[in-house]
N, C-alpha and C positions, 0 to 999 in steps of 0.2 A: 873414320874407318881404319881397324887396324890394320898394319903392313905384313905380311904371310913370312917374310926373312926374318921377324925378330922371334918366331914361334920354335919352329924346330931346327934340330939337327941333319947334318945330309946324311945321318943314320937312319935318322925317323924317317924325314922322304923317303928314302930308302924302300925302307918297311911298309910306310903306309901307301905307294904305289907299285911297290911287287906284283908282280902277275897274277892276277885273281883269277884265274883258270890254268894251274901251272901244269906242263904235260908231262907225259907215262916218265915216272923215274928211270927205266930202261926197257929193252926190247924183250926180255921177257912178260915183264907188266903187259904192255899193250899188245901179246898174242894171245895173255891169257884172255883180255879183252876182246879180241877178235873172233878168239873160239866159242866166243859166248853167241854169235851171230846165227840167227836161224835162216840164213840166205835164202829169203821168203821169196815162192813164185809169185810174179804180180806183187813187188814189196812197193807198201806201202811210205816206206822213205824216199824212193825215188819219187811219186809222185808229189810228196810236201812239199821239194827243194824247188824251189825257180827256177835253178839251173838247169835239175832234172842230172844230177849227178849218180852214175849208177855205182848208189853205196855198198848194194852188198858185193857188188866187185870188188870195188876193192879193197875190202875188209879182205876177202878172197885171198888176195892180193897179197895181204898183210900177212896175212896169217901162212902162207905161204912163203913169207918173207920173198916174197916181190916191191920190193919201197920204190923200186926205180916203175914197175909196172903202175901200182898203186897211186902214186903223183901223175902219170899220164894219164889213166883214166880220170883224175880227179879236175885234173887241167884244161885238158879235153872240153868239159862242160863249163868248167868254171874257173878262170884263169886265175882270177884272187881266192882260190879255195883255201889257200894259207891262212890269209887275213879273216875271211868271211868265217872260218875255223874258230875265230878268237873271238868275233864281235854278232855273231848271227844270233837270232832269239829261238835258238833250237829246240827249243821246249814247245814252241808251239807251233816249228817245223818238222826236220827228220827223224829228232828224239821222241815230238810228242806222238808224231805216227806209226813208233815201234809198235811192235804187235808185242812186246813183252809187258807194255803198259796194261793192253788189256786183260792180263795174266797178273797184274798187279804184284810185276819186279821191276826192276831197276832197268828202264831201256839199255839200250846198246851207249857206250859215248861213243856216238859217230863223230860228234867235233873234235873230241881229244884224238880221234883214231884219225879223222883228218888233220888234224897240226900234225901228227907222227909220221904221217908218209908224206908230207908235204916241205918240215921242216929245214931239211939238206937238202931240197932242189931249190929253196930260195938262197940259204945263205951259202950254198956252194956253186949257185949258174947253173946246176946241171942242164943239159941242153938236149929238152924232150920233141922236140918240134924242129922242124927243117921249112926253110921259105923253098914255094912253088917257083920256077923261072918270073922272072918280073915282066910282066904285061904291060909295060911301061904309061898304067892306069896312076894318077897323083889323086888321092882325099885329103882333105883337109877336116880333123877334129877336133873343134871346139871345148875344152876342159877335158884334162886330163886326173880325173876321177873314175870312180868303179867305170859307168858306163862309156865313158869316153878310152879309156885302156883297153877294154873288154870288145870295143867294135875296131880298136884299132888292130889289135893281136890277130884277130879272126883275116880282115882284110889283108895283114902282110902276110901272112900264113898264106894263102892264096897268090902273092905275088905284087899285092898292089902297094906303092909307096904313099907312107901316110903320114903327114905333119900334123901331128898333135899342138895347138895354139890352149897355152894356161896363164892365167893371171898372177898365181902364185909365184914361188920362188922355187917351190918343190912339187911332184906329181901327187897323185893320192889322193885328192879331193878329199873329201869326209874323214875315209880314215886315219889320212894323218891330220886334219887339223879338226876334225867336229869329234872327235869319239875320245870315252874316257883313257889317259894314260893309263891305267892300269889294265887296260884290255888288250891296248895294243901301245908297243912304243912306238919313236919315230924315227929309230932308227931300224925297227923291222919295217915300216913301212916303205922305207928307203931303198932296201934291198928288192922289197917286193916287186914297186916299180922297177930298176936295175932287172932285175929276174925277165920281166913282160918286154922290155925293150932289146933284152939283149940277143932276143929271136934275129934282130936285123930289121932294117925298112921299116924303123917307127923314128921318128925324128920329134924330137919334144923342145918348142921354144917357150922359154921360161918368163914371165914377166909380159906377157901380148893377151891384155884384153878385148875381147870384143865389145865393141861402141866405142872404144879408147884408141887401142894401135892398132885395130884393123877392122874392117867393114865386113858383112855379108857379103855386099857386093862387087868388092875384091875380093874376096875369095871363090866365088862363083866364077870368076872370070878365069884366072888364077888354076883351079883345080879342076878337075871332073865332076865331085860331088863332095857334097859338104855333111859333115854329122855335126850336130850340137849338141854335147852334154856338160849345160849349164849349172845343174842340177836347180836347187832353190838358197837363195844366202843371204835373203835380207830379213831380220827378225822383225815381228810381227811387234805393233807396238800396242801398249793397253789402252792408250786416248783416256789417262786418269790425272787429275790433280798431282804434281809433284816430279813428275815421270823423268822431269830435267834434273832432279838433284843430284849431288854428287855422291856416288855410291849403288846407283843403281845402274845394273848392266846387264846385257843380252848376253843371255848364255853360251850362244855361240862364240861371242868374244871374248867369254870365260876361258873357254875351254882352247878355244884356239893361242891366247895367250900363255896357259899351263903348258902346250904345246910346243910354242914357236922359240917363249922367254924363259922357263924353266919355274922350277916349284918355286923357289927363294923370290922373284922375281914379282909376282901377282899379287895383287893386295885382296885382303880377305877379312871380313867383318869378323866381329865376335859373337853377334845374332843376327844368323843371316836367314831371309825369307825366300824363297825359291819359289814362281810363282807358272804351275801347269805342272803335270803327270807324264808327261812323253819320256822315251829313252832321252834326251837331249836333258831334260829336268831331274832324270836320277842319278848319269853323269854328274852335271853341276852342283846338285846336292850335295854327294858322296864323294867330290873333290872338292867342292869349301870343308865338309869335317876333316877330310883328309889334312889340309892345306893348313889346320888349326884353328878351326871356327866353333866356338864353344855349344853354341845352338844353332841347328837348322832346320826351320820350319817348311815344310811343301804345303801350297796353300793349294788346292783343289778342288773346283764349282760342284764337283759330281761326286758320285760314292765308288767305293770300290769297284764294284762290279761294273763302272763305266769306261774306269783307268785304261789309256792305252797301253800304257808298259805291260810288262808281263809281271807275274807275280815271283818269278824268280828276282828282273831287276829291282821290284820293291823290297824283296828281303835284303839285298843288297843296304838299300838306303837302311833302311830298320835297325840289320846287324850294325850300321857305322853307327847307329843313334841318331839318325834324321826322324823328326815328327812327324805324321802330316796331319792337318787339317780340315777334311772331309767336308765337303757342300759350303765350301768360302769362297768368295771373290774377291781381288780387291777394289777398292773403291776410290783409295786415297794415299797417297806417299807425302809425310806429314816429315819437316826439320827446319831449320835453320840455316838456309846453303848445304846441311846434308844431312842424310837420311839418320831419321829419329824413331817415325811410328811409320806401321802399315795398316790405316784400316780398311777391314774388310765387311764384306756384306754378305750375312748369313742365305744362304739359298735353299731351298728344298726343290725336289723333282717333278717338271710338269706332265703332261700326257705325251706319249710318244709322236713323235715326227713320221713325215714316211717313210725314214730308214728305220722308224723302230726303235730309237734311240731316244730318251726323255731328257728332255730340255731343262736346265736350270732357270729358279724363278726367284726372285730377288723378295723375300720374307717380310722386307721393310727392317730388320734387325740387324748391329753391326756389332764389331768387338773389333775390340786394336792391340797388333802385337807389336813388342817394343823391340827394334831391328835398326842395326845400322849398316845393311847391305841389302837390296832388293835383287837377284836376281832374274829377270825376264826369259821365259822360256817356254813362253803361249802357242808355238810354234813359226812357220817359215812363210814368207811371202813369196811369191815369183818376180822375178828381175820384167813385171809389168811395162814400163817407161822402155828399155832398151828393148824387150821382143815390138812392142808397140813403132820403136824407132827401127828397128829392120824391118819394118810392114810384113812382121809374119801373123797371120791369124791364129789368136789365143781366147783362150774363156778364163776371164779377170787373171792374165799373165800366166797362165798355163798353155804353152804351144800347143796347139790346135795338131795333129795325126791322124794320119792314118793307119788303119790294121797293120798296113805295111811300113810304121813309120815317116812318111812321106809328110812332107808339109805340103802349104800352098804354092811355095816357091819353087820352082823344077831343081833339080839336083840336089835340094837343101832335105838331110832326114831330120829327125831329132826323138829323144828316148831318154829315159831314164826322170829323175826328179823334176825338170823342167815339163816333163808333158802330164806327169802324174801326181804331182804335186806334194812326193816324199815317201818313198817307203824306205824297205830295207837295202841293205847296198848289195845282197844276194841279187835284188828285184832289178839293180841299175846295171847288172854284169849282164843278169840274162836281156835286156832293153838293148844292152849295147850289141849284142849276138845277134837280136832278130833286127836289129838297122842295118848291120854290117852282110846280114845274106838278103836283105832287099837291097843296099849299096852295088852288091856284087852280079843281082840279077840286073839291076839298071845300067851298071856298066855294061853288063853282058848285049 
């Protein structure tokens, strides 16, 4: 497999990880943008967003040139609305619920219009929020990602002092280390964190796993009430011949290594197979061609219309020139101590499940394509073994909840990727908000 530093220039990187959503070139741009806003009664964007972020405010907002107004209301709802700005799949959220869609024009950019009033309150501090007198109430929150930020903010906001415990070295969970560089970097996610903390009464130690350096049931002892947002992080494996070779790797630790070690740094095939459809796999895709990878195949059991991504992030892959592979499996990682072939197993579509969803069925036919990188990206398993080992009650490693977030455990809530087993990180900011007002009523 070849090595990703002998390929380009830190011009190229440069280039080929640029902002792929770069915002309004100035404040005229995005008013003319705003005034395009039909600030619908009953709009329809507010109810797409998870967070329930009331957009046509603050378009309002904008267009009034209120940026300081515009960022609170946006905060308000959505404390990572910066981030969530850059990386959310708003084509089949607030955008695709523009009423201008149904008028077949161009929706509103509510994202780019939220990075522009968002922009200067992260990398300036500005200081939207004031802490409540402190109730001298301690939580403790388990990862410090979307939903573990997003229930702590709320909570000191209120008054209550909350230690954030993360494994990492840095906050951000997903977005700084699961999501494509070009969406977002990592040193806007730096500030972000920085931004959410700097309200006061959030304490973040770095490097404290749970099952590792600290217990559930020291912290129960320890706190008042506990939030878990573990999300999910261990990659799902294919149980195929080869799986051990060298060159095959989980996407996540693709992408987290683009992250943590830099473009020069990651090694990168010259025909590399990408193997599932999710945002996670068109990331990894479209950061091996990035990275200098001459072919990139996306192998995918199902058809189009079954793809989880959206069809914006496939055009994505497509424009870098990733292939995919429609109704293939694979079956087999074929080398010599390292990866040579992938073959796969041609599939067609069974009769639908009772989600309605039609299963793929193994043809009996195979075809092999010639790769010396497999990437794995079938998606995410739950940390099963360690929720098993705090005896909290889960369905196959997804925390077991209540409407009110509540576990089995008294004081323990939990929300976000760990109870729902992965959505978007819009979905883990609003988890972490309805923990943080059942936290607040259990205090209460």
């Amino acid at each position: 497999m070849a090595i990703a530093n002998n390929r380009l220039t830190t011009e190229e990187y440069a280039q080929h990880f640029s902002d792929i959503h770069p915002p309004f070139q100035n404040r005229e741009a995005a008013l003319v943008e705003a005034n395009r806003c039909l600030f619908c009664y009953d709009a329809p964007c507010i109810k797409s967003c998870p967070t329930g972020i009331n957009v046509p405010k603050f378009i309002k907002q904008i267009a009034t040139d209120n940026i300081k107004g515009a960022a609170h209301t946006i905060f308000l709802s959505n404390i990572m609305g910066g981030g969530c700005a850059r990386v959310c799949p708003v084509e089949k959220l607030c955008e695709g619920a523009c009423v201008y869609n149904l008028l077949h024009e161009t929706p509103i950019r509510i994202a780019r219009l939220q990075r522009y009033a968002t922009e200067d309150a992260i990398t300036q501090q500005w200081r939207l929020f004031e802490r409540k007198p402190a109730t001298g109430k301690k939580v403790a929150v388990v990862g410090a990602g979307p939903a573990g930020l997003s229930c702590a903010h709320v909570l000191s906001r209120e008054g209550v002092d909350v230690t954030v415990f993360e494994k990492e070295s840095k906050g951000g969970g997903l977005m700084t280390y699961g999501i494509a560089a070009y969406k977002v970097t990592p040193a806007f996610c730096e500030a972000e964190v920085n931004f959410i903390t700097s309200l006061g009464g959030i304490d973040i130690q770095y490097n404290r796993e749970l099952g590792k350096d600290l217990s559930l049931a020291s912290l129960q002892q320890e706190y008042d009430a506990v939030f878990l947002g573990i999300g999910v992080g261990l990659a799902r494996q294919l149980h195929i011949p080869g799986e051990d070779l060298e060159g095959v790797v989980d996407a996540i630790r693709f992408i987290y290594d683009i992250r943590s070690k830099g473009y020069p740094a990651v090694p990168v095939g010259d025909k590399v197979a990408v193997i599932g459809l999710g945002m996670t796999a068109i990331d990894a895709a479209t950061q091996a061609k990035r990275l200098g990878a001459q072919e990139v195949t996306i192998v995918y059991r199902r058809t189009q219309e079954e793809m989880p991504c959206t069809q914006a992030e496939l055009d994505i892959a497509l424009l870098d020139g990733c292939q995919v592979r429609w109704l293939a499996a694979p079956k087999a990682i074929k080398g010599r101590g390292a990866v040579q072939q992938l073959e796969c197993s041609v599939m067609q579509l069974g009769a639908p499940d009772a989600g309605g969803r039609r299963s793929p069925v193994d043809t009996g036919q195979t075809f092999t394509l010639e790769v010396d990188m497999v990437i794995k990206a079938a998606g995410q398993e739950p940390f099963t073994t360690l929720v098993s080992h705090e005896q909290l009650q889960h369905r196959q490693g997804r925390i077991s909840a209540s409407p009110h977030c509540a576990t089995n455990l008294p004081g323990v809530f939990a929300g976000g990727d760990c109870v729902n087993g992965g959505r978007e990180v819009v979905d883990a900011v609003q988890a972490g908000k309805d923990a943080a007002a059942a936290i607040l009523g259990y205090l209460a």
